[in-house]
N, CA, C and O atoms as a Tinker XYZ file with bonds, in Angstrom:
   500  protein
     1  N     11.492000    0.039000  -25.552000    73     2
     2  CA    12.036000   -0.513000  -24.332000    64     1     3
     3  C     11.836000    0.500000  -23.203000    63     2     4     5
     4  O     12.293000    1.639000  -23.295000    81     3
     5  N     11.129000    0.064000  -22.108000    73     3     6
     6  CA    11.161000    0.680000  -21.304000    64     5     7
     7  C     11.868000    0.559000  -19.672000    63     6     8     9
     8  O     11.684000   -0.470000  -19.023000    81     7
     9  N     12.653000    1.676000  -19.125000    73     7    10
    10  CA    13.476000    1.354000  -17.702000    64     9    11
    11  C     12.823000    1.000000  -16.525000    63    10    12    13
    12  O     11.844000    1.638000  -16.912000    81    11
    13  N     12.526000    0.650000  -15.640000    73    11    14
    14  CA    12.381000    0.439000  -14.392000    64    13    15
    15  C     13.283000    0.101000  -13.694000    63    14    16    17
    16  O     14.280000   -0.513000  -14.074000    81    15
    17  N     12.932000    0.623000  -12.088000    73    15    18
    18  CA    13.532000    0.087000  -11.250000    64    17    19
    19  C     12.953000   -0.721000  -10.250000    63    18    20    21
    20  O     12.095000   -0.242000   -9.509000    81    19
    21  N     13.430000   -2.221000  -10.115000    73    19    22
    22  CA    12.577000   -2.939000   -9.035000    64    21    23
    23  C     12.526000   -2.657000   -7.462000    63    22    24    25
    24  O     13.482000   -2.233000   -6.812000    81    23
    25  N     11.475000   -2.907000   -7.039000    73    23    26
    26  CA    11.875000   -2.367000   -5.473000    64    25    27
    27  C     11.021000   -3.501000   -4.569000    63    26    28    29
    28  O     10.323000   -3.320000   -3.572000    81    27
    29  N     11.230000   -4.308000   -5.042000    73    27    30
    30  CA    11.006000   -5.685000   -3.943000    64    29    31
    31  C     12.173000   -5.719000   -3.327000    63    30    32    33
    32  O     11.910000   -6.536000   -2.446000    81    31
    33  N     12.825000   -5.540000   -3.227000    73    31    34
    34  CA    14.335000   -6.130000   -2.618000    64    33    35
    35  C     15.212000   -4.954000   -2.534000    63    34    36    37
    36  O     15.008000   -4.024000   -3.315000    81    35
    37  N     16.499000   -4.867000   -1.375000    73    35    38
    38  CA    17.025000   -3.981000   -1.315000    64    37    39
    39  C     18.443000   -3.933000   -2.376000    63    38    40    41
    40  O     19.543000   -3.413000   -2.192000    81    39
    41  N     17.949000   -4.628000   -3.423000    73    39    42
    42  CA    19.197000   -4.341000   -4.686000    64    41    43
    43  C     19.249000   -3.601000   -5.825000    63    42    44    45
    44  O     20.223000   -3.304000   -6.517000    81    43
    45  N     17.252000   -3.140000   -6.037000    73    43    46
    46  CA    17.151000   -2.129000   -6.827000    64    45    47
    47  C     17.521000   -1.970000   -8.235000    63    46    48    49
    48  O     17.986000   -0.951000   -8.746000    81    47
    49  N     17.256000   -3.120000   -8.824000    73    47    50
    50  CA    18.047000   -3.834000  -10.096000    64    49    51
    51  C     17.234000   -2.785000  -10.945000    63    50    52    53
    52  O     16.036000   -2.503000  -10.904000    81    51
    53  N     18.532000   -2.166000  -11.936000    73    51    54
    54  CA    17.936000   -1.480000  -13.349000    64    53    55
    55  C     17.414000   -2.202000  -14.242000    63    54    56    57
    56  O     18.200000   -3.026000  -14.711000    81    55
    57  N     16.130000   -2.219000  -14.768000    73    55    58
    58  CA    15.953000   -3.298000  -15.567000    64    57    59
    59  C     15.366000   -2.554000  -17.133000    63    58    60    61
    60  O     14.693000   -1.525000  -17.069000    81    59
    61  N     15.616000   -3.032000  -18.159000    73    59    62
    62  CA    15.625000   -2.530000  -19.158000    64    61    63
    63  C     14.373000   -3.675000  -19.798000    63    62    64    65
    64  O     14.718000   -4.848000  -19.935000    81    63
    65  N     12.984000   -3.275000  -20.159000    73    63    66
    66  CA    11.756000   -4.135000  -20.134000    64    65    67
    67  C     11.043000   -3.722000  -21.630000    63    66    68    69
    68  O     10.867000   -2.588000  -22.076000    81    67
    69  N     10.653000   -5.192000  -22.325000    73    67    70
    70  CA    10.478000   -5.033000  -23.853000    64    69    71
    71  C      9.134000   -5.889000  -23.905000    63    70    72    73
    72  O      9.101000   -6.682000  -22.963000    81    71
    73  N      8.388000   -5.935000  -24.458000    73    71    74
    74  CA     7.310000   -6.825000  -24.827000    64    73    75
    75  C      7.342000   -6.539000  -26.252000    63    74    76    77
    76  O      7.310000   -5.420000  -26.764000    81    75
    77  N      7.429000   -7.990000  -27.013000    73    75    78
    78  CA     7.513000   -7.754000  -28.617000    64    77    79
    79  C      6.650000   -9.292000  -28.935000    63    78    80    81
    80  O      6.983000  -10.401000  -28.515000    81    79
    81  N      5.826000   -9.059000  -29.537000    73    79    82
    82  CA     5.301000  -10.353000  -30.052000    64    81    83
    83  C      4.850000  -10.988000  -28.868000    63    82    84    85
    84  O      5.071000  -12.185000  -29.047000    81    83
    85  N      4.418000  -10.849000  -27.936000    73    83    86
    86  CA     3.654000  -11.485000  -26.496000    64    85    87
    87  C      5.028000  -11.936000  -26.181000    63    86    88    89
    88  O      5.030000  -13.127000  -26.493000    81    87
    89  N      6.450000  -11.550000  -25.630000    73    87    90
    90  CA     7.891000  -12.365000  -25.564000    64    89    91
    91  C      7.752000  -11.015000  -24.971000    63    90    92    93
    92  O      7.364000   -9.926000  -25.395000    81    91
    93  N      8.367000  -11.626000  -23.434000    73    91    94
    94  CA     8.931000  -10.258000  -22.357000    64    93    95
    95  C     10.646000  -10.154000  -22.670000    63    94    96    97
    96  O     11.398000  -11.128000  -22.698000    81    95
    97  N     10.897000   -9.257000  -22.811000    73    95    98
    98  CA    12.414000   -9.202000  -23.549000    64    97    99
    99  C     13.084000   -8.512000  -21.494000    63    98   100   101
   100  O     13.105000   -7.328000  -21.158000    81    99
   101  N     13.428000   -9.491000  -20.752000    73    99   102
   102  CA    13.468000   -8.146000  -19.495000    64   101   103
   103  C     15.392000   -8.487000  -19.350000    63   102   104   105
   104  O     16.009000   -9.551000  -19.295000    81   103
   105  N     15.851000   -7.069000  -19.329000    73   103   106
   106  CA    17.657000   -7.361000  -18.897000    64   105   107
   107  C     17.741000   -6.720000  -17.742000    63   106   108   109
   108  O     16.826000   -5.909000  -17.597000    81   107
   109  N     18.591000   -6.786000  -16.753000    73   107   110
   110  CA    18.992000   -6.332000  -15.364000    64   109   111
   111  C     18.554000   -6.778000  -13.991000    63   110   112   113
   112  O     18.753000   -6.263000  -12.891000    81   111
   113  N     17.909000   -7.866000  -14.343000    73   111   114
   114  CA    17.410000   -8.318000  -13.382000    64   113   115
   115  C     18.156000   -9.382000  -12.721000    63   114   116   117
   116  O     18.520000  -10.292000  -13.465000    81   115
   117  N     18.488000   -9.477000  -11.386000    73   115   118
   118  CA    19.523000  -10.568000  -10.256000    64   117   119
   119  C     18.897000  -11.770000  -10.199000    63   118   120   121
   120  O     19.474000  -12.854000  -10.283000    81   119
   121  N     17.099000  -11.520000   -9.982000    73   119   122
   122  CA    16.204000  -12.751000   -9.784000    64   121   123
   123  C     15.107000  -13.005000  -10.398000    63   122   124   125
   124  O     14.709000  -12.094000  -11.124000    81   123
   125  N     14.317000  -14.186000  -10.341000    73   123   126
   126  CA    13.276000  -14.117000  -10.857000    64   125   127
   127  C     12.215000  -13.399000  -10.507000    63   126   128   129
   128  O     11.259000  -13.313000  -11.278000    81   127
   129  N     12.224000  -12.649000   -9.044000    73   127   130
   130  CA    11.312000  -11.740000   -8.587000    64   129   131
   131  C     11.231000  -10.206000   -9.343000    63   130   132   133
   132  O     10.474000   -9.238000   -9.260000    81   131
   133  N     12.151000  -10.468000   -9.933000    73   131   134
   134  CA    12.358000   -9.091000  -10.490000    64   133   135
   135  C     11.700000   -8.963000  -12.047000    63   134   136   137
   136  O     11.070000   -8.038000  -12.560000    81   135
   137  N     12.164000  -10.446000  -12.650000    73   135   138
   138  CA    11.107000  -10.571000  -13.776000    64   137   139
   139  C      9.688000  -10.433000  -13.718000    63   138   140   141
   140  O      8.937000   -9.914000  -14.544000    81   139
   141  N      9.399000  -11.032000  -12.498000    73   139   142
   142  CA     7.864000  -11.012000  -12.217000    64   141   143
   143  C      6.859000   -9.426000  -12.321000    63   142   144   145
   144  O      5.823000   -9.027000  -12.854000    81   143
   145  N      8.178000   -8.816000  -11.258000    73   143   146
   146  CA     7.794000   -7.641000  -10.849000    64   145   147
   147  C      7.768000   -6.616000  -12.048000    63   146   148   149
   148  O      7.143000   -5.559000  -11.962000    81   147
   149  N      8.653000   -7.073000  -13.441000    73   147   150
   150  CA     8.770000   -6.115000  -14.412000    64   149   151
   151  C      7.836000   -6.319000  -15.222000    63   150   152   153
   152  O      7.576000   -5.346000  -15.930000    81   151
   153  N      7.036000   -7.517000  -15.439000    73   151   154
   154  CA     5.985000   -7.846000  -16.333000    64   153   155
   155  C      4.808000   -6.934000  -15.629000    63   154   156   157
   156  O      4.422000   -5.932000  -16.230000    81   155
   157  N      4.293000   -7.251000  -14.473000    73   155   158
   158  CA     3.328000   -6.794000  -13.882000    64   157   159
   159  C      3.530000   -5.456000  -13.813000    63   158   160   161
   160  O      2.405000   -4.957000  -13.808000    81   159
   161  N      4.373000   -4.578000  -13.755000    73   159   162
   162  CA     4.954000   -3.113000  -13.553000    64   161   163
   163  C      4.488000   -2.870000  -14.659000    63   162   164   165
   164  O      4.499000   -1.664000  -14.905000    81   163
   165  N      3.845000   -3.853000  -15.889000    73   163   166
   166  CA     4.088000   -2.703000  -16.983000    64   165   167
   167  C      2.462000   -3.028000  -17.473000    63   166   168   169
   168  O      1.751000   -2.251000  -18.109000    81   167
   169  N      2.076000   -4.447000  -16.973000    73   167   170
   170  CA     0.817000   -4.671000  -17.134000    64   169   171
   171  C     -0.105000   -4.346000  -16.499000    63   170   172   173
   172  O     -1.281000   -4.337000  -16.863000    81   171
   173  N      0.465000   -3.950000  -15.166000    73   171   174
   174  CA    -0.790000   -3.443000  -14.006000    64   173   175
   175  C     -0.005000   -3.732000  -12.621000    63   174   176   177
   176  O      0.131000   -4.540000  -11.702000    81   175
   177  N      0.579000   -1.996000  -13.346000    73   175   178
   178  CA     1.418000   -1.531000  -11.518000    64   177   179
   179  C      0.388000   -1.857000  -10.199000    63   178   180   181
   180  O     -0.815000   -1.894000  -10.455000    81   179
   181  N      0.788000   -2.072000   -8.921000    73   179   182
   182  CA     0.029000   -1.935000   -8.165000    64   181   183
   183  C      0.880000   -1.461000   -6.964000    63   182   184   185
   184  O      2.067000   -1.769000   -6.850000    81   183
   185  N      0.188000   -0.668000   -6.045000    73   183   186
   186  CA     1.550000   -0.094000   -4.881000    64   185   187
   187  C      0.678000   -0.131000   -3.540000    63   186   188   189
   188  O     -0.534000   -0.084000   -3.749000    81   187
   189  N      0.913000   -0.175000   -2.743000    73   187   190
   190  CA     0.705000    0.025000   -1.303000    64   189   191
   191  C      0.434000    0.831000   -0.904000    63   190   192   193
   192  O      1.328000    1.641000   -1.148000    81   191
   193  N     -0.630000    1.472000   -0.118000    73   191   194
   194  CA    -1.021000    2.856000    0.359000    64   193   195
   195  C     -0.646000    3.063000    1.539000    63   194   196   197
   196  O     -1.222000    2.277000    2.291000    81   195
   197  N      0.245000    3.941000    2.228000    73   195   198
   198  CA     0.237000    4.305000    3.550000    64   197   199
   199  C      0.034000    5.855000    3.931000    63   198   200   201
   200  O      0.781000    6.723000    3.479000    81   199
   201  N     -1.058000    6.138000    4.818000    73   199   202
   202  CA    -1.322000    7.413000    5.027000    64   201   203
   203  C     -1.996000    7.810000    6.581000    63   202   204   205
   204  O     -1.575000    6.982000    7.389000    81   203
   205  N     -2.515000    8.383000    6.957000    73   203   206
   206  CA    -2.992000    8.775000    8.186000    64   205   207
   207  C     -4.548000    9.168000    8.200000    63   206   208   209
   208  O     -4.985000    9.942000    7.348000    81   207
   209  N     -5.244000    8.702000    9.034000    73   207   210
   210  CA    -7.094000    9.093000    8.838000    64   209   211
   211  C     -7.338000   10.128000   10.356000    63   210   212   213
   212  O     -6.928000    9.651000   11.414000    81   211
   213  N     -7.884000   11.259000   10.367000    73   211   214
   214  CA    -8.197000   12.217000   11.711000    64   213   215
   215  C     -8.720000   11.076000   12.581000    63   214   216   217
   216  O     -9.051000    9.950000   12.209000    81   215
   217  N     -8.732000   11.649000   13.951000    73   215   218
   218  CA    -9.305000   10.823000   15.106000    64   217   219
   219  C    -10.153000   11.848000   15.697000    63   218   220   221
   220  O    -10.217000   12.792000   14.909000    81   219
   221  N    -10.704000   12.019000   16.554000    73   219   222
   222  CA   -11.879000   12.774000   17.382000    64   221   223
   223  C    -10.858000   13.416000   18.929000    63   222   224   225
   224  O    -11.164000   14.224000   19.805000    81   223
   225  N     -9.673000   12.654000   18.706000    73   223   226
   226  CA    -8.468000   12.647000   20.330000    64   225   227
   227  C     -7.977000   13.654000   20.346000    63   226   228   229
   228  O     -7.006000   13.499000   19.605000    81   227
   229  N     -7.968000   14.555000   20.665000    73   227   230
   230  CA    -6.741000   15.483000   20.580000    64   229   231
   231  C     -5.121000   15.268000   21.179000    63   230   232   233
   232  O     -4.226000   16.105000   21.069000    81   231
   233  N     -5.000000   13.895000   21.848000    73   231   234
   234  CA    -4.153000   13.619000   22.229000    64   233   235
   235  C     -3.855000   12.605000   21.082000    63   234   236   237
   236  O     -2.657000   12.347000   21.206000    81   235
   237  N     -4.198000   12.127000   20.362000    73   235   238
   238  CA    -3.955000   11.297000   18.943000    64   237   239
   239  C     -4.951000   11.799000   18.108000    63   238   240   241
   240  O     -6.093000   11.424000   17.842000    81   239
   241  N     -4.079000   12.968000   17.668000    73   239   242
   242  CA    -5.439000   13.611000   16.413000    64   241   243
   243  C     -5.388000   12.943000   14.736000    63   242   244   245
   244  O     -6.329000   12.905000   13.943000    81   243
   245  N     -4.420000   12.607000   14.590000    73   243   246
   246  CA    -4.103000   11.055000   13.665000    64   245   247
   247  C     -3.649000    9.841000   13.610000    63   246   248   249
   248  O     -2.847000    9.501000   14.480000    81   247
   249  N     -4.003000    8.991000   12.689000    73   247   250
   250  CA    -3.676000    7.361000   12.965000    64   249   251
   251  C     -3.106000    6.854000   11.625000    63   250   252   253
   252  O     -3.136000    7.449000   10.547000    81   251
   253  N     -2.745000    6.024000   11.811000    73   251   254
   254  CA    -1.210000    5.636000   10.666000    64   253   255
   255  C     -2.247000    4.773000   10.171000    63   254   256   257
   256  O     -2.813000    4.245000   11.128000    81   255
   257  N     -2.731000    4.410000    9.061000    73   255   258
   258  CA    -3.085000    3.375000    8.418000    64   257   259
   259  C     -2.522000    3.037000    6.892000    63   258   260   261
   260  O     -1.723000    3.782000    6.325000    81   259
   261  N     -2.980000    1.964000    6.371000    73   259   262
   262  CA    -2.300000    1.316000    5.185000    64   261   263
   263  C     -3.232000    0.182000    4.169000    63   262   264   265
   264  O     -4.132000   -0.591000    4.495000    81   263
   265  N     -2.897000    0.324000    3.454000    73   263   266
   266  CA    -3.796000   -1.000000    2.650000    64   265   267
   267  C     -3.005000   -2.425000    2.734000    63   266   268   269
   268  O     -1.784000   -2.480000    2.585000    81   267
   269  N     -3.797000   -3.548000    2.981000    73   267   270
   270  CA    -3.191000   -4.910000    3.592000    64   269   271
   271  C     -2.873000   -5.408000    2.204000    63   270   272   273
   272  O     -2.713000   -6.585000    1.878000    81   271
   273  N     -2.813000   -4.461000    1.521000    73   271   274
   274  CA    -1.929000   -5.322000   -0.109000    64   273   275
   275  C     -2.050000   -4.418000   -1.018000    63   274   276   277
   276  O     -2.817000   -3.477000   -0.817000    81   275
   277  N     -1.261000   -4.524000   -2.303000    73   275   278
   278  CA    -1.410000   -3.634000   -3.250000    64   277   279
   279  C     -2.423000   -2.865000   -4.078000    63   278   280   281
   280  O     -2.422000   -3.544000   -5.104000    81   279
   281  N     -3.007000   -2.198000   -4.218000    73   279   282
   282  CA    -3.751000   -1.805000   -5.533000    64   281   283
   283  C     -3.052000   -1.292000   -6.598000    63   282   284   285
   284  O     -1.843000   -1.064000   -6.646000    81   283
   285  N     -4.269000   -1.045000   -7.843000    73   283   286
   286  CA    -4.052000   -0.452000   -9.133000    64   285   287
   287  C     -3.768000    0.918000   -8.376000    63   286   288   289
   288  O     -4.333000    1.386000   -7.387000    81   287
   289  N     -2.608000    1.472000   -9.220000    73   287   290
   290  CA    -1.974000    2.406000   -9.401000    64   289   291
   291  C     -3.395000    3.776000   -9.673000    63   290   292   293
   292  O     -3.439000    4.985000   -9.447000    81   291
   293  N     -4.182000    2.970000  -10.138000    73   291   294
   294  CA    -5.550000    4.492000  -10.786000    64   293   295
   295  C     -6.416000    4.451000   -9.477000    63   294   296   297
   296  O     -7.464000    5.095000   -9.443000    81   295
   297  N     -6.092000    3.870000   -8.634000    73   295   298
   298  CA    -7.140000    3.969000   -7.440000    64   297   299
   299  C     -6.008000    4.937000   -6.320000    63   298   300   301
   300  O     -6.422000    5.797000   -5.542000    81   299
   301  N     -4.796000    4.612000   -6.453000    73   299   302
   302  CA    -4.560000    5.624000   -5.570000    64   301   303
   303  C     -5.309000    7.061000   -4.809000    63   302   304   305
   304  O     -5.731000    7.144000   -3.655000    81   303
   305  N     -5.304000    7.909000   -5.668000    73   303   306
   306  CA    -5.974000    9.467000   -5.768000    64   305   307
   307  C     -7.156000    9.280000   -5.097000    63   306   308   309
   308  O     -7.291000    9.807000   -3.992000    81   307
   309  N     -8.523000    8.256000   -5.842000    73   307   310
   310  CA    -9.395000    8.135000   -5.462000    64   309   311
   311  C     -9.337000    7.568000   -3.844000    63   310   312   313
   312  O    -10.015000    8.334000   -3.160000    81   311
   313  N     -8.785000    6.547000   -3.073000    73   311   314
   314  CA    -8.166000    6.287000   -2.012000    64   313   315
   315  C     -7.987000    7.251000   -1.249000    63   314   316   317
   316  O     -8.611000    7.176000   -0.191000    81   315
   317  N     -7.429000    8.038000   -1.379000    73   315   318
   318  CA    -6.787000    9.315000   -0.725000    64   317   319
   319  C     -8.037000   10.206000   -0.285000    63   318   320   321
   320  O     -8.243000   10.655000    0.843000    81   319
   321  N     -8.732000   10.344000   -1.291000    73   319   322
   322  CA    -9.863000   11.320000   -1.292000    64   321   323
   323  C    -10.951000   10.244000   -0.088000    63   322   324   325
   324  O    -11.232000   10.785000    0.982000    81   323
   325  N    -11.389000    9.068000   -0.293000    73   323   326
   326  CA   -11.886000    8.452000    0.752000    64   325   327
   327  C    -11.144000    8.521000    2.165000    63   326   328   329
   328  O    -11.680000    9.051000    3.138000    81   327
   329  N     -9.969000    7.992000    2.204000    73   327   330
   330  CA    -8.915000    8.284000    3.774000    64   329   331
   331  C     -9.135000    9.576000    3.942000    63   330   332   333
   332  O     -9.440000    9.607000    5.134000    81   331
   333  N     -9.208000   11.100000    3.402000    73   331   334
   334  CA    -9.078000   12.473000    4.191000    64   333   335
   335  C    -10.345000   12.000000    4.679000    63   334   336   337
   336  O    -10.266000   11.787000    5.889000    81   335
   337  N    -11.618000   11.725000    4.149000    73   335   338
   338  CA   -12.949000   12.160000    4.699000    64   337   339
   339  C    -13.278000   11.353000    6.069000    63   338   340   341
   340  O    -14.078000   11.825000    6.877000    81   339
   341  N    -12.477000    9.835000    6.343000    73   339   342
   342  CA   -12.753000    9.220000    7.584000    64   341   343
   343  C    -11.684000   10.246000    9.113000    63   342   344   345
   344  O    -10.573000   10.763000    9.234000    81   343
   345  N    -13.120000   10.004000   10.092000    73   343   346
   346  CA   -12.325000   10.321000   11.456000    64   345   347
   347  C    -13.119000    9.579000   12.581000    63   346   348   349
   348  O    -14.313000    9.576000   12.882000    81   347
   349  N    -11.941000    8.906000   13.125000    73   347   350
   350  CA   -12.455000    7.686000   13.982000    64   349   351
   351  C    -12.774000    8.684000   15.212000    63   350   352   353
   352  O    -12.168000    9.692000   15.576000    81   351
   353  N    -14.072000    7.985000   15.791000    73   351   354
   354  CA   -13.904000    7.943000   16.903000    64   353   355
   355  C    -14.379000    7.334000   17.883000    63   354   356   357
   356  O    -15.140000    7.882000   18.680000    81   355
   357  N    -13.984000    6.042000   17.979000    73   355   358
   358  CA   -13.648000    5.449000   18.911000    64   357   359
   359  C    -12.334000    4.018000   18.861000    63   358   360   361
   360  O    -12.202000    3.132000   18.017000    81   359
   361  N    -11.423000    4.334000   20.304000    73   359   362
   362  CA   -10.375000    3.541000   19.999000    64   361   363
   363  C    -10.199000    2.468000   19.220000    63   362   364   365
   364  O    -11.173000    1.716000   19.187000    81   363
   365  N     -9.137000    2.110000   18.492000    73   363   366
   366  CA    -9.144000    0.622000   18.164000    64   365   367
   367  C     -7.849000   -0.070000   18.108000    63   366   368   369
   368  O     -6.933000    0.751000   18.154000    81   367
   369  N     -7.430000   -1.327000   18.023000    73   367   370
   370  CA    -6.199000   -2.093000   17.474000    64   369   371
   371  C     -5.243000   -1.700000   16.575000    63   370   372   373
   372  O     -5.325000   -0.752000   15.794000    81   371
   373  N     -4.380000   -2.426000   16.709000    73   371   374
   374  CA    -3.700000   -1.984000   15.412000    64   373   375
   375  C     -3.701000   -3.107000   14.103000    63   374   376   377
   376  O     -2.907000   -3.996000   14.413000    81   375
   377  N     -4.218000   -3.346000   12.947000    73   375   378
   378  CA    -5.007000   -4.208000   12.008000    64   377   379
   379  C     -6.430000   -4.338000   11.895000    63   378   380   381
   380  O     -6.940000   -5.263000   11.263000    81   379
   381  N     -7.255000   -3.234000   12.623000    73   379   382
   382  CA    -8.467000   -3.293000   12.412000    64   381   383
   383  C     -8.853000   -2.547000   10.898000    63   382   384   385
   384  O     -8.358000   -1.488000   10.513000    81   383
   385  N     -9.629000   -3.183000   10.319000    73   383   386
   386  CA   -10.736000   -2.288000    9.183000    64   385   387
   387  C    -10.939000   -0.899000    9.144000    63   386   388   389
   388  O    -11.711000   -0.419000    9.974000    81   387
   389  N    -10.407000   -0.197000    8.362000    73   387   390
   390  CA   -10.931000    1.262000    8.798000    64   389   391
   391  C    -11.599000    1.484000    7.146000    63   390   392   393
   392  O    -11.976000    2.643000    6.976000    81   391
   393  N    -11.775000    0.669000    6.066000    73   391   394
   394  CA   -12.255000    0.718000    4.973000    64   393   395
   395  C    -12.132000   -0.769000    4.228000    63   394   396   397
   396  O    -11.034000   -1.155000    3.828000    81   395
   397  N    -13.313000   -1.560000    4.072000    73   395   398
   398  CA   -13.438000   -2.648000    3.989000    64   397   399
   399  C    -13.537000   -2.850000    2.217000    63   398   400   401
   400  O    -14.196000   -2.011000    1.603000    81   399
   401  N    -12.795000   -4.098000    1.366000    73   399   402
   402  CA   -12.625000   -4.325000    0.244000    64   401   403
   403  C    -13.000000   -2.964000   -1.034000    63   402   404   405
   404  O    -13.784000   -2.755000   -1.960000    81   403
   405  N    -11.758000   -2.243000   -0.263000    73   403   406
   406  CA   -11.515000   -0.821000   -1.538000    64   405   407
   407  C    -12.106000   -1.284000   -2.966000    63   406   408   409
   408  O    -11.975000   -2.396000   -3.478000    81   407
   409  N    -12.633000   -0.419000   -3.366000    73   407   410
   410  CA   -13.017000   -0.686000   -4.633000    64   409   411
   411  C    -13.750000   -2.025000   -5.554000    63   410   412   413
   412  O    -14.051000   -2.144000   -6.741000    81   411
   413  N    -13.857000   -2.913000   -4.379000    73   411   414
   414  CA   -13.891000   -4.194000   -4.602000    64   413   415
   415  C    -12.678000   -4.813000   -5.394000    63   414   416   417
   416  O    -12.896000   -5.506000   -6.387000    81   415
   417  N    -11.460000   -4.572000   -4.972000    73   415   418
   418  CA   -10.290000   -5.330000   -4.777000    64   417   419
   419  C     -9.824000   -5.960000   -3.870000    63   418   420   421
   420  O     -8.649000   -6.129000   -3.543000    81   419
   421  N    -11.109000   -6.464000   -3.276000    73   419   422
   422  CA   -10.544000   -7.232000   -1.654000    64   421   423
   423  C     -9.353000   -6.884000   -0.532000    63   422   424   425
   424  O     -8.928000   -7.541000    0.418000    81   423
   425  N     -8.956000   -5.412000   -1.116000    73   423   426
   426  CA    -7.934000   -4.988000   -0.172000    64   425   427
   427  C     -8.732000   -4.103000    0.892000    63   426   428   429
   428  O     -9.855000   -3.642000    0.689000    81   427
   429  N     -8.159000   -3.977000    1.782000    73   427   430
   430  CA    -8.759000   -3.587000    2.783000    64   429   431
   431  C     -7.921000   -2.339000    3.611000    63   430   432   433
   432  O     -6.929000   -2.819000    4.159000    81   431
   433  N     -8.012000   -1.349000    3.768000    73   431   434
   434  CA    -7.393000   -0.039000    4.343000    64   433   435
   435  C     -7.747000   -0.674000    5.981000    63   434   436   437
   436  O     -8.902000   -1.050000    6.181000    81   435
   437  N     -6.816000   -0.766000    7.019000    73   435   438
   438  CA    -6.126000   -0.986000    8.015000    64   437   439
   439  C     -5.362000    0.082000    9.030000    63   438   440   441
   440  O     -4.803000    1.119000    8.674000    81   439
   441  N     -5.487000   -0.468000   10.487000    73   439   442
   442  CA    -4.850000    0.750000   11.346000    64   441   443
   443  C     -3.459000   -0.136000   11.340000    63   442   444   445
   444  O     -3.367000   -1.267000   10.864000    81   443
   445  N     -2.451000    0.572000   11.934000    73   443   446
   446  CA    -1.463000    0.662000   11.578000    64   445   447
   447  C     -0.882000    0.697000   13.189000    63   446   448   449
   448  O      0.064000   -0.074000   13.351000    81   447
   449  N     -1.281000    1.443000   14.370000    73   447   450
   450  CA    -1.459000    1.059000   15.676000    64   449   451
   451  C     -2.325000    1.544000   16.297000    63   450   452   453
   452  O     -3.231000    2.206000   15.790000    81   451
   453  N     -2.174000    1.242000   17.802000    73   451   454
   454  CA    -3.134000    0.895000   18.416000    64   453   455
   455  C     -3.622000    2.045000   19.330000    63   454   456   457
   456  O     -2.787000    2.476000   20.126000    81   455
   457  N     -4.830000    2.592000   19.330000    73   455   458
   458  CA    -5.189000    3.560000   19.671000    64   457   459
   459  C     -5.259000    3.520000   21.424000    63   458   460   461
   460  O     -4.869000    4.332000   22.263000    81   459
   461  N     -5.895000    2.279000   21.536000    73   459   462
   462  CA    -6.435000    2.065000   22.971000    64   461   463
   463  C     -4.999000    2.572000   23.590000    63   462   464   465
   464  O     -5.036000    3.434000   24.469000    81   463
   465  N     -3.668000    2.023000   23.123000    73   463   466
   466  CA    -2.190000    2.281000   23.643000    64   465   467
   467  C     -2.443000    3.851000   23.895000    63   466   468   469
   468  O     -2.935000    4.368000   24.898000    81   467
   469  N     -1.998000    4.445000   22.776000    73   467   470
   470  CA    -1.519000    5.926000   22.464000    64   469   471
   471  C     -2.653000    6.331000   23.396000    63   470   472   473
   472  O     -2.141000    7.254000   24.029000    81   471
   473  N     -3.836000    6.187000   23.827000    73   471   474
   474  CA    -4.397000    7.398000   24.114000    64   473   475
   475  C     -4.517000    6.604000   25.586000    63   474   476   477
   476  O     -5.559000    6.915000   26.164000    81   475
   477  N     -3.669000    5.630000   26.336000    73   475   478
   478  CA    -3.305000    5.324000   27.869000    64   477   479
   479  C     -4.097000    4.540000   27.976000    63   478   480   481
   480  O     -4.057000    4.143000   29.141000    81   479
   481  N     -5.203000    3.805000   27.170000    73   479   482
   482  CA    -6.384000    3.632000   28.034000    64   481   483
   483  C     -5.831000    1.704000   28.311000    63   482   484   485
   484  O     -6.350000    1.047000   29.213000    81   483
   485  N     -4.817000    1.135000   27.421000    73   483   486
   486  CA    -4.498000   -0.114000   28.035000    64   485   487
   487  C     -3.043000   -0.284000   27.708000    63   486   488   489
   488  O     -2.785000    0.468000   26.768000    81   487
   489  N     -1.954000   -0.977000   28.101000    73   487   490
   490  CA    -1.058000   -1.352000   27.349000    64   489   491
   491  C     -0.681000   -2.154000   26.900000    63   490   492   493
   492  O     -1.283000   -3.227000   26.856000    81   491
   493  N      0.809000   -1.887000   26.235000    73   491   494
   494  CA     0.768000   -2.841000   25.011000    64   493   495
   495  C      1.410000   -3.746000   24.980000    63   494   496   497
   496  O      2.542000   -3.808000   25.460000    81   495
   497  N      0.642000   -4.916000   24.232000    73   495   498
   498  CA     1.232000   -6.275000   24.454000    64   497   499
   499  C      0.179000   -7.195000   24.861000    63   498   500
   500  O      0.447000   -8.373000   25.097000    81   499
């Protein structure tokens, strides 16, 4: 049996998670999101990347970006090592492409805001 804790939701349910005979054995859970989340947690975690890529600005010498959905947990590291090596330079949005279908998981690494803002050249809205 193994513990987790869910973190879809701000209730953070302890859940105590069994697979015996293809039968998910899951206790502590409030909802069914949490069952969901404990099967997949154990079959193929996946988490959200948020980190920062250099810019060329010295007035915005980094930019907040993120992946537009989860990946495998084993791509993280590798991820990371691709995000240090990018540095934009030239402005952009905030939801533009800054690394198109990672790994071929159709997720896509994303800005996070908007450069044209931060560095004066339009505002926002």
């Amino acid at each position: 049996m193994r513990e987790i804790i869910c973190i879809l939701c701000p209730n953070g349910c302890h859940m105590k998670v069994a697979n015996t005979k293809d039968k998910w054995v899951i206790k502590g859970n409030l909802c069914n999101k949490g069952r969901k989340f404990a099967i997949d947690e154990i079959k193929n975690p996946k988490r959200t990347v948020c980190s920062t890529v250099k810019t060329r600005y010295s007035k915005v010498p980094r930019l907040p970006v993120k992946t537009d959905d989860d990946i495998p947990k084993e791509y993280i590291f590798p991820l990371m090592k691709l995000i240090n090596k990018i540095v934009i330079d030239k402005p952009m949005h905030s939801g533009e492409i800054i690394i198109e279908d990672v790994f071929k998981t159709g997720v896509n690494v994303i800005t996070t805001s908007n450069l044209f803002y931060l560095l004066g050249i339009e505002k926002d809205g």
